[in-house]
TORKOL-4160 file (C-alpha; in steps of 0.2 Angstrom, whole numbers, padded with zeros to 4 digits, m for minus):
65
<pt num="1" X="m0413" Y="0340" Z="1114"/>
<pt num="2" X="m0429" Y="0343" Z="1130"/>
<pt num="3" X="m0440" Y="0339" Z="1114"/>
<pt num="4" X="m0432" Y="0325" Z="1108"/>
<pt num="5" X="m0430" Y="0318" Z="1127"/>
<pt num="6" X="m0448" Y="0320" Z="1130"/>
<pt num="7" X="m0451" Y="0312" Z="1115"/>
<pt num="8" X="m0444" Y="0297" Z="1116"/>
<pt num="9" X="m0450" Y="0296" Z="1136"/>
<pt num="10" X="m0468" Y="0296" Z="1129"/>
<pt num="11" X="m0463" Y="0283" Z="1115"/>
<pt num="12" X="m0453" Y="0272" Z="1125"/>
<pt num="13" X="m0462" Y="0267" Z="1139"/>
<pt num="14" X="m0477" Y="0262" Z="1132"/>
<pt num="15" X="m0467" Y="0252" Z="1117"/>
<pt num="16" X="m0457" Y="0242" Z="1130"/>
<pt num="17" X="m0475" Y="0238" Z="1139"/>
<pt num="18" X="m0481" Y="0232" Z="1125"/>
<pt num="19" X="m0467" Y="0221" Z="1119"/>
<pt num="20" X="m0466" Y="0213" Z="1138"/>
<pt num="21" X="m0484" Y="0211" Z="1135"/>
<pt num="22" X="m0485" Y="0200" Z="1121"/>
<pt num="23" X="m0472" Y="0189" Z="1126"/>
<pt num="24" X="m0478" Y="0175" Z="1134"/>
<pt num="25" X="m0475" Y="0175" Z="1152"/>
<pt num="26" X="m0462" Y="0160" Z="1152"/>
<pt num="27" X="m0451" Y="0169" Z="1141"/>
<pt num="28" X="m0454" Y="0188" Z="1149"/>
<pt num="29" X="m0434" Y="0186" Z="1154"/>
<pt num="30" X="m0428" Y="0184" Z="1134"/>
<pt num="31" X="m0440" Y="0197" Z="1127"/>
<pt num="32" X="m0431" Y="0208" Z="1142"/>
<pt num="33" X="m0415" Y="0203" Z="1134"/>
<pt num="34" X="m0418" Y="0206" Z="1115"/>
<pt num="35" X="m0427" Y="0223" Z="1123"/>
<pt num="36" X="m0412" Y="0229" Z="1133"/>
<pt num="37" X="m0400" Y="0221" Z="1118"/>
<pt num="38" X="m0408" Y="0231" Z="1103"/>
<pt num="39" X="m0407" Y="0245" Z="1115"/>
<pt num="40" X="m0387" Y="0246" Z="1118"/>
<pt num="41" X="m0385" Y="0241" Z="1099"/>
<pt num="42" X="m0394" Y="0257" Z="1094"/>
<pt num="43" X="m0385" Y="0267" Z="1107"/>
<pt num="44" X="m0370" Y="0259" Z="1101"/>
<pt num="45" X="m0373" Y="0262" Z="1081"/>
<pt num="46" X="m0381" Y="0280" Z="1084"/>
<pt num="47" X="m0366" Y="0286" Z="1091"/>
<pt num="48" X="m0355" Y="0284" Z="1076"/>
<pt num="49" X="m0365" Y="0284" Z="1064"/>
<pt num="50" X="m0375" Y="0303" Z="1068"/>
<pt num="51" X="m0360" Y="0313" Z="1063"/>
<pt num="52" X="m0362" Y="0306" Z="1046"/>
<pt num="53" X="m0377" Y="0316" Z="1046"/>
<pt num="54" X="m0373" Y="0330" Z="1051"/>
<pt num="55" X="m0358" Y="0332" Z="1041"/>
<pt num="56" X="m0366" Y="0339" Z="1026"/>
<pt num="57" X="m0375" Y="0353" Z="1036"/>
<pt num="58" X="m0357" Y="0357" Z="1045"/>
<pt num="59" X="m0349" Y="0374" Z="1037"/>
<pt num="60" X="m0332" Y="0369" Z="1028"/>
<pt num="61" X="m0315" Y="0374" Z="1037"/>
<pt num="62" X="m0305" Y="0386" Z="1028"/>
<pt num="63" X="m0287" Y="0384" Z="1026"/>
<pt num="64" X="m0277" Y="0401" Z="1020"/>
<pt num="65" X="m0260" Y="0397" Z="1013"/>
């Protein structure tokens, strides 16, 4: 997980610079909307979507009858 976090702290911040950058600066406020919306929407996906994979690796429960 500290690899993953430090990860995406390296790859994060320089992204968003560069994606503020290119937008011209009378629309700096909408790219900083679509940024912080793709964002939430990949929070928002991830999280229901990441036990799917991991589901296969999981070790099967065994019911005794």
């Amino acid at each position: 997980m500290a690899l993953c976090g430090v990860g995406f702290g390296f790859f994060q911040a320089p992204n968003n610079r560069a994606i503020m950058n290119s937008a011209p600066h009378a629309r700096s406020g909408v790219a900083g909307g679509m940024l912080s919306a793709a964002r939430l929407l990949g929070q928002t996906l991830g999280a229901p979507v990441s036990p799917f994979c991991f589901a296969p690796a999981a070790p099967q429960a065994q019911t005794s009858r």
